[in-house]
N, C-alpha and C positions, 0 to 999 in steps of 0.2 A: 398681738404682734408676734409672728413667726422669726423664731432665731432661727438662723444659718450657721452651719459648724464650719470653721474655716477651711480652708480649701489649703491642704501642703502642699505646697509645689514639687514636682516631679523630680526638678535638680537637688531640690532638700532631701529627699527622701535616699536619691542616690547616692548622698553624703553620708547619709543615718546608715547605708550597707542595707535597708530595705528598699523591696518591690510591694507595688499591689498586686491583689489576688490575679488580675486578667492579665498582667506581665508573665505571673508565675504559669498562669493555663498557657499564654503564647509560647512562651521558651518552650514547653512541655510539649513537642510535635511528635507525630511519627515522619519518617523521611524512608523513603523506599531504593533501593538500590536494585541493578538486575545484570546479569552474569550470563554470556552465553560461551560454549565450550565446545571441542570434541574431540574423539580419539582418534589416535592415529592420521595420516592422511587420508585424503580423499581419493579418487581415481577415473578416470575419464570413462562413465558409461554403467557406472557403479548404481548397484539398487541398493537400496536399508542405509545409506550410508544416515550416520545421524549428529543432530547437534542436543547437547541439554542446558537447558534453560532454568535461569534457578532466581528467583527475588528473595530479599532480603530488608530487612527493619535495621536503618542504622541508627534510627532516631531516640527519641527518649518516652515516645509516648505510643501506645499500640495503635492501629491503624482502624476508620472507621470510615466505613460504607466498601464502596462497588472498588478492587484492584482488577486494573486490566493490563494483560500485554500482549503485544501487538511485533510480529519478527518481518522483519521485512530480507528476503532472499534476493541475492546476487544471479544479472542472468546468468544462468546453463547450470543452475539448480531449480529441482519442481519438485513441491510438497506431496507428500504421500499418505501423514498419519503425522499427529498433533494429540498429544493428551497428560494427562496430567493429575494422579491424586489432588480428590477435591475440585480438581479446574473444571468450567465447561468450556470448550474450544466450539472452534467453529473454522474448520479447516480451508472453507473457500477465502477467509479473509484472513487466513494464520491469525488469531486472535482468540487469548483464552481471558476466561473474569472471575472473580470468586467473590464472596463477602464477607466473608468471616474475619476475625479481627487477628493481625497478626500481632505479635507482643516484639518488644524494644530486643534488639540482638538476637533475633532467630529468621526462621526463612521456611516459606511455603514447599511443601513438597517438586521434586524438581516436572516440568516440562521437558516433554521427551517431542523433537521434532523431525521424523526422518524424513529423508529426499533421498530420489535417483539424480543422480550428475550426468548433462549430458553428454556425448561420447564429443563433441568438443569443445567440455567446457573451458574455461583459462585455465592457465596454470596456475595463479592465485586466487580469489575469490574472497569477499568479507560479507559476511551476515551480518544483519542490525538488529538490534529487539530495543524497546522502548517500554515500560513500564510506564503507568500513569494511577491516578485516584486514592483510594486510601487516607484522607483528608490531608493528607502531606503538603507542605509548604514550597520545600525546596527542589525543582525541577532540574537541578544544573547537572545530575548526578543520574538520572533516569535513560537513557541510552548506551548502551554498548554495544561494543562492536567485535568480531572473533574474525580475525584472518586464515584464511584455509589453504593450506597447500593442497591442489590437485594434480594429481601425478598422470603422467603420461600413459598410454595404452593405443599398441600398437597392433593393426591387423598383418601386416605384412615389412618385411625388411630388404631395403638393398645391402647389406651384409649376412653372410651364412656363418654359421655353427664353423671353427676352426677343426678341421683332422686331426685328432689329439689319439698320441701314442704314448703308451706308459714305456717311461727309462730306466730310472732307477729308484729303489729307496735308497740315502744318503744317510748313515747312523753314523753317527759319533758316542761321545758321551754327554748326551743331549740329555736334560730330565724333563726340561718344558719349553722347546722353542715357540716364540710367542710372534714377535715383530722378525723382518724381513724387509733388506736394504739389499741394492746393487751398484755398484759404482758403471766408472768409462770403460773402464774393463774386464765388466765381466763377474770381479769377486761381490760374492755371496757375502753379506753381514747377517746375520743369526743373532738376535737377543733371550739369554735361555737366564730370568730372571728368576726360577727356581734353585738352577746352578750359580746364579750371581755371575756369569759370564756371557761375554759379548765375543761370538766366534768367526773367525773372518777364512772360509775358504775361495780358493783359487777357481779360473774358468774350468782348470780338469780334475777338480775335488782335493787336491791337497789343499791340508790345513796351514795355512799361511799363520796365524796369530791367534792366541785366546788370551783376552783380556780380563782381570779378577778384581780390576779397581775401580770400577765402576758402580757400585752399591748394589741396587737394584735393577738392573737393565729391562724395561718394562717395553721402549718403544727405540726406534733407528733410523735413521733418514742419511742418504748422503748425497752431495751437491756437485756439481761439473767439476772443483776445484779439489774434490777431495777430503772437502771439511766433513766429519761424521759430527752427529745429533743425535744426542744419548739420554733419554730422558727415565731419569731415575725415580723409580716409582717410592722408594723410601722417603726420598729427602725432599718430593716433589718437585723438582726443577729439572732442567732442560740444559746440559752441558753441552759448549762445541768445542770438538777438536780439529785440530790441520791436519794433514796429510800423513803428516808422521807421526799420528796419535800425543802433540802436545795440546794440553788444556789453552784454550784460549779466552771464551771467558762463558758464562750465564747467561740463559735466555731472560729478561727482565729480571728481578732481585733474588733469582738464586732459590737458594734454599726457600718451599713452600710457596712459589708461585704458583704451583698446578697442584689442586686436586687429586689429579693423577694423568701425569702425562701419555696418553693412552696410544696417540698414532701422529705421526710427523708428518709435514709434505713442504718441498722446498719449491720455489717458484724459479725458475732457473733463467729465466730473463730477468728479474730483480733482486733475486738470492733474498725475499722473501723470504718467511718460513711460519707455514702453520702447523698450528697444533690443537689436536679437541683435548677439551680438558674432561673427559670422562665422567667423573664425578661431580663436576660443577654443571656439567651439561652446558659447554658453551664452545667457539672454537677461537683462539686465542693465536694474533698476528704477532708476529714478530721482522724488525726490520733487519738487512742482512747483519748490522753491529748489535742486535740483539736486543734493541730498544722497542719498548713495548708499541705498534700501530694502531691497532687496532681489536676488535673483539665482537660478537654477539654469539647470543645465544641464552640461555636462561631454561630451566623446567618448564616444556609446555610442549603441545604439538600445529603450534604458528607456524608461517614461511621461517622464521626464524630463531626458532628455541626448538628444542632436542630432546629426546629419551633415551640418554646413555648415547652420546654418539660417541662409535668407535674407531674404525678404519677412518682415514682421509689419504686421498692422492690430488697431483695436482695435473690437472690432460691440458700437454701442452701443445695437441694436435688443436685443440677449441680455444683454448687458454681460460678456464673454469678450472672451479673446485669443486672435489666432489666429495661430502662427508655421507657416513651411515651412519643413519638415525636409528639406530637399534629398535627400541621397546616403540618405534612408531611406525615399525615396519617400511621402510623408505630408502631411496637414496637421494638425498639434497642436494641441488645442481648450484651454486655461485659462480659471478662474478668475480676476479681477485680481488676488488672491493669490497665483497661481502654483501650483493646484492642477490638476491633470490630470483632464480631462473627458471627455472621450473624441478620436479621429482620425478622416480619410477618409483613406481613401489604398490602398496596397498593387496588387499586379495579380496576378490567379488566376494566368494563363498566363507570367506574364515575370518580369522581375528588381522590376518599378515603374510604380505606376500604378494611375491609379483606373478602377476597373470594374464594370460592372451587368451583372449576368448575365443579368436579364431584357431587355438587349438587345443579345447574344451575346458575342462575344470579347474580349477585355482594349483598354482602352483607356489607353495608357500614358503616365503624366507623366515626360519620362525630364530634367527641369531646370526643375522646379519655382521658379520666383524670385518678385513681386511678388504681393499678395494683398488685397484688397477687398472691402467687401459691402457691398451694396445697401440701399435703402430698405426691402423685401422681404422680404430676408432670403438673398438668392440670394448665394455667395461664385463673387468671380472671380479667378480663376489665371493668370498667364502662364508658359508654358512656353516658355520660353527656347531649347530644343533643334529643338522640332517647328515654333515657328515660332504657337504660337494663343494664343487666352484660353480655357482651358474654363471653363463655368458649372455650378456644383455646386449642389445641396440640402444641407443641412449635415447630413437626415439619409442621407448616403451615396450620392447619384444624382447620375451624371452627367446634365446635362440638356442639352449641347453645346456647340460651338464656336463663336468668332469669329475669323475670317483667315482663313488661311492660309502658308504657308512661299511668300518670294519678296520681289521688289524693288519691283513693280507698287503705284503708288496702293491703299491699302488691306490688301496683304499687310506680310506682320511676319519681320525676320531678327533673331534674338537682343532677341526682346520682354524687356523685364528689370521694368517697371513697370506699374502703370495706374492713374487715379485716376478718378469720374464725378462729376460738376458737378452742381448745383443744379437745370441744367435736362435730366437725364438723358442726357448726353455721354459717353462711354467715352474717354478719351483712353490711347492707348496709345506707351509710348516703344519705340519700333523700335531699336534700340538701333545695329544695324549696319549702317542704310540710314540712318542720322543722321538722322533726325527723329521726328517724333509725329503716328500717325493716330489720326481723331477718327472715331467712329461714334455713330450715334444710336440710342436702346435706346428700344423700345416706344414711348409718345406724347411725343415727347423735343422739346423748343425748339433749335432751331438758330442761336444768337446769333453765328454768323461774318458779319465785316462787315471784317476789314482783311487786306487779304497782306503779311506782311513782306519788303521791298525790299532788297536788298544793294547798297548805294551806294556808289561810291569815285568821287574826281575825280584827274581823269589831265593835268596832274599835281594835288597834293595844294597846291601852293601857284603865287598866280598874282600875274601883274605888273601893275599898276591903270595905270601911266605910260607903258606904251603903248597909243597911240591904237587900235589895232587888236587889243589883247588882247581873246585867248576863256578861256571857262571850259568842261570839258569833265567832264561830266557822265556816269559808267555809273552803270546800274540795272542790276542780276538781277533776275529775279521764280523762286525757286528753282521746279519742277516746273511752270512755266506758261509759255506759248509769250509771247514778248513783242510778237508781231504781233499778238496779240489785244487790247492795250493800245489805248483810247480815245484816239489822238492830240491830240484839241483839251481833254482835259482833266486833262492834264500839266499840272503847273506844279512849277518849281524857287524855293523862297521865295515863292511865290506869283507870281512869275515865267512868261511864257510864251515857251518858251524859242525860240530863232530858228531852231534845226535840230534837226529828230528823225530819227534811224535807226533801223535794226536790224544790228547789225555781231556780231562777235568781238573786242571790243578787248584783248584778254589771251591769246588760242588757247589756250584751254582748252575748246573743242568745245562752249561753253554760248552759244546766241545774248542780246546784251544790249540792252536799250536805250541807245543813247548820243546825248546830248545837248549840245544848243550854244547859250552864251548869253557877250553882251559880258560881257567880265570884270568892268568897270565898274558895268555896273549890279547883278551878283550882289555883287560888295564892297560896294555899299551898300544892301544889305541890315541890311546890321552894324558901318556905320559907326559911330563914328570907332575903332571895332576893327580890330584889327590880324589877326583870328582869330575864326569864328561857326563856329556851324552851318551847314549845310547840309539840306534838308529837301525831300527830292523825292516826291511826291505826285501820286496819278491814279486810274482805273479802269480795271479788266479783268476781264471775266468778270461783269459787275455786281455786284462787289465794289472797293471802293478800297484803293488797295495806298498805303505809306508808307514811308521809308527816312530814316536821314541819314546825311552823313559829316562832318568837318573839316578846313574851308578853313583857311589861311593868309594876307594880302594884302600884298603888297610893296607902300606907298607909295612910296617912293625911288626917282629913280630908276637905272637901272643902269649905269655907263660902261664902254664897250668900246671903247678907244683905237682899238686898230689895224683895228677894224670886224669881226674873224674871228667874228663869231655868240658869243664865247665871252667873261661877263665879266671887267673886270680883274681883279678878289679873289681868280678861281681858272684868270687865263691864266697856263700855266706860263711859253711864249714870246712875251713881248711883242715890239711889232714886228714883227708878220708883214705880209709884203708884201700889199699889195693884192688878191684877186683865188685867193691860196696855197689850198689845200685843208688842214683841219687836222684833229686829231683831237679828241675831247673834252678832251682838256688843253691844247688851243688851239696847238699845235704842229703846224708845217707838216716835210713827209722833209727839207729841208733844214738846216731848225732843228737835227731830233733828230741825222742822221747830216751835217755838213758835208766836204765832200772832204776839207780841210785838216786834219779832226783831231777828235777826239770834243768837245773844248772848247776853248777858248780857250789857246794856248803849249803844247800836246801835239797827237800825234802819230799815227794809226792803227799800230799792232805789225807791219800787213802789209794787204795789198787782201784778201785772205779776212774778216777784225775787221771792215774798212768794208764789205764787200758783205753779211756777215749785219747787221749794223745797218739798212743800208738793205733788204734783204729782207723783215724783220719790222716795219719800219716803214709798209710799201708795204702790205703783208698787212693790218694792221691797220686801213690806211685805206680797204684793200677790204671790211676785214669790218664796217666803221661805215657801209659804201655809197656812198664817196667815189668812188671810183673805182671803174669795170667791168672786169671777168676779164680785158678783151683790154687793156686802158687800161695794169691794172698789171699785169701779162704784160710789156709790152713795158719801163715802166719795171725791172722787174727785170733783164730779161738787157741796158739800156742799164747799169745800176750795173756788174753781173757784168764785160762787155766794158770798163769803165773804167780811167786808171791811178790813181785814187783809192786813197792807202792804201801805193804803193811810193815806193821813194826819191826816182824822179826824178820824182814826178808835181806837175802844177802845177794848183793850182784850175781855174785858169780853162779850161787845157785838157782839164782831165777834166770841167767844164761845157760844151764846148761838145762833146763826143763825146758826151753823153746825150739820149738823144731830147729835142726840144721841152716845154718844159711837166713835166720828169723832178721837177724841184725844188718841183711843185706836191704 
């Protein structure tokens, strides 16, 4: 009789926390996954362009026998060249196989699949790839799918290249004008988040406001109404003000919404407001009360994720947005939804960049940043890298350049913005030559009429209660020679002042105006104030230049007992003799080092303690220009030769072994 071993049931066994051996090999699968990608966008007409293809083992068990995959191409793509470490392909059917076993969390060398695009392919396009075999189980996971922005390209244009003439450079005291805003009328907003200010010039270049409460001024946007958008790159958020510069409230929670608020644009039939968040790579809506809308974007170069997008404007001649996708080489056309419309962008021959084949070689945007369009319809571009603006047709033509790479009036280093005025003005922020050049586009008005003056007074506060006090007055005129200045039409407060030069009062290699006027009468200017302006004013160039700074006036007046030049509040030594030579702290070498002893009932340790005292004493007052090389030369080696400092030594005789005048 044959025994049978009893059979445990499978819910027992589930109880007991055991499986059988063929549960344990089932669980144990390979499972295949497959990834298609590609850089940058695509471009209408494009050769080499390429996608890479990559599978992967998500399973638990390595993979066994035949893996194949299989790419299926969107029309107005055709395949060129298929291959792959390891793979055999077979290009008529885009299908590659392998057999070799892939192990649990790793992945076959990548598939590389190029195509030409043809010259009208869509504006979007999606590739499919399929993986199959491997003895894998789970199929649910084996298809993917990669969205492709293909960008526009244009043989010919019904708009032309604008007639652009160089105006001005605009200097202030810029250190990195970055973003660039224009209001109803005209005023210039400048964000120089280097200086940590936001500068607001007028239509004819006077400086209207500079604001220093702003943290980080990174980006600026401003709306019909006058509201400015100030997106602070420290604290990450997006502040709006009214009209009259009061805070009103955060673009969604404030503090640490953005990444890095990188470029604004307001939608001015919904007072909308976009923003790319730089960093996060994405572009982030906001409603006019500041309530979060909407948002895409993500790391990637899909119809809809970004590489570094930087500039955005919003063309409300189409009513689109248009972001730059930096490191994808592109400019992204939306919807105000945030639907994807099509791109320019890409470069046949290079890595990036936009180019017209009908007039020859790749012409490359290799730092793509600020973006704007025209009444027209024309979009302009700063390239940040090359140094220009190009000007595009938005269906895909380049139509040319403005600048050039350099320092020179007119040329552009690390252009980062641009905004055009009312009366057809290009203003462009140079970013790394610290200011803003201004160009004229086709029949354009030229409302420049002020140069901004860098004013300081030397010193900064002056003394009214002496009879013979001056006020002394520099002017800079940045990038303008100051000998071209109209002399007789100066004035300081309306002041005509008594002395006018041309000097360096600071040696910094920049010739200044400097000016001279009774102290007295500039103080009352603003009397019975204790503190005014300053306001220096003139013409140069047949333009008028303006500046101010912040006086000070000393009514009072100052007592200086022992006569040393230096007053009594801040003489360290009073009582210096008649005639002593002292140093700013109103202390004469005998004050500081006395033969007898460092102070009063002490003693020098030894005549080395008292000669370096007096050494550095003497130096000092050579270095404040008290005394000449040979002057204090000679007093040093009379201290050295003295017996100042040893036991037996007696003041009076080691004052009279010191040359004449040692004690001054």
């Amino acid at each position: 009789m044959t025994r049978r071993l009893p059979v445990v049931p499978a819910m027992l066994l589930a109880l007991l926390g055991l499986t059988s051996l063929a549960e344990t090999a089932r669980a144990q699968t390979a499972d295949l996954t497959v990834a298609a990608t590609h850089l940058a966008s695509f471009a209408q007409g494009q050769a080499g362009a390429t996608y890479t293809i990559t599978v992967s083992n998500v399973g638990t068990a390595a993979t066994a026998g035949v893996v194949s995959v299989t790419d299926t191409l969107p029309v107005g793509l055709a395949a060129t060249f298929m291959s792959g470490t390891g793979w055999t392909c077979t290009l008529a059917v885009l299908t590659c196989t392998r057999g070799d076993a892939l192990a649990p969390a790793a992945s076959y060398p990548v598939i590389n699949l190029t195509v030409t695009v043809a010259a009208d392919a869509a504006a979007s396009v999606t590739n499919s790839v399929t993986v199959s075999g491997g003895g894998q189980t789970n199929t649910a996971n084996d298809t993917a799918t990669d969205g492709t922005p293909v960008c526009r390209v244009a043989a010919s244009s019904s708009l032309t290249m604008p007639v652009t003439t160089f105006l001005h450079s605009y200097r202030v005291a810029f250190r990195t004008p970055t973003r660039l805003a224009v209001d109803a009328v005209d005023n210039v907003y400048v964000a120089d988040p280097a200086a940590g200010e936001l500068l607001v010039r007028a239509r004819d270049g006077a400086v209207l406001a500079v604001r220093r409460d702003l943290g980080n001024p990174v980006s600026i946007a401003v709306d019909a109404a006058g509201r400015t958008y100030v997106g602070d790159g420290a604290a990450g958020r997006v502040r709006v003000f009214d009209a009259a510069g009061i805070p009103l409230f955060d673009l969604g929670a404030g503090d640490g919404e953005f990444g890095h608020p990188g470029s604004i644009a307001v939608d001015p039939g919904t007072g909308e407001v976009y923003v790319t968040d730089t960093a996060r790579h994405a572009v982030r809506v906001f409603a006019a009360t500041g309530a979060p809308a909407r948002s895409w974007g993500g790391s990637g170069s899909s119809e809809y994720r970004f590489q570094v997008p930087t500039g955005i404007a919003f063309d409300a001649l189409r009513g689109q947005v248009l972001v730059m996708d930096q490191l994808n080489y592109s400019l992204k056309v939306y919807d105000p939804g945030g639907n994807f419309l099509f791109c320019i962008g890409t470069s046949k021959l290079l890595s990036g960049g936009f180019f017209n084949p009908a007039t020859g070689p790749a012409r490359t945007l290799a730092a793509g940043q600020g973006v704007r369009v025209d009444a027209l319809g024309r979009i302009f571009v700063t390239d940040a890298f090359q140094g220009q603006v190009f000007v595009l047709d938005p269906a895909g033509m380049l139509l040319g350049a403005i600048g050039s790479f350099g320092d020179g009036d007119g040329q552009l280093r690390v252009p980062t913005d641009l905004v055009i005025d009312g009366g057809g003005r290009l203003f462009v922020a140079s970013s790394n030559n610290a200011r803003i050049e201004i160009f004229g586009l086709d029949a354009h008005v030229d409302a420049e009429a002020i140069v901004p003056a860098l004013v300081s007074l030397l010193p900064a506060t002056i003394d009214v209660t002496a009879s013979d006090a001056v006020a002394n007055v520099k002017v800079t005129l940045p990038g303008r020679d100051p000998a071209g200045a109209d002399a007789a039409s100066i004035r300081v407060n309306g002041l005509l002042p008594s002395g006018t030069a041309i000097g360096d009062a600071d040696g910094d290699g920049v010739p200044d105006l400097l000016l001279t006027l009774p102290a007295s009468a500039l103080a009352a200017t603003f009397a019975p104030a204790v503190s005014g302006t300053v306001t220096a004013t003139g013409l140069i160039g047949g333009l008028a230049f303006t500046g101010r700074a912040e006086l000070t006036v000393t009514r009072v007046a100052i007592v200086d007992a022992d006569g040393d030049g230096v007053p009594d509040p801040v003489d360290a030594c009073p009582a210096t003799p008649a005639g002593a030579k002292v140093n700013a702290g109103g202390c004469s070498v005998l004050q500081l080092c006395p033969c007898a002893g460092p102070a009063p009932g002490s003693t020098w340790r030894d005549h080395g303690e008292f000669y370096d005292c007096r050494q550095n004493a003497i130096a000092g007052l050579m270095a404040e220009g008290h005394y000449t090389t040979e002057l204090g030369t000679l007093f040093i080696e009379g201290a050295r030769s003295s017996h100042c400092g040893t036991p037996a030594a007696q003041p009076a005789a080691a004052l009279r072994r010191s040359p004449a005048g040692a004690s001054r």
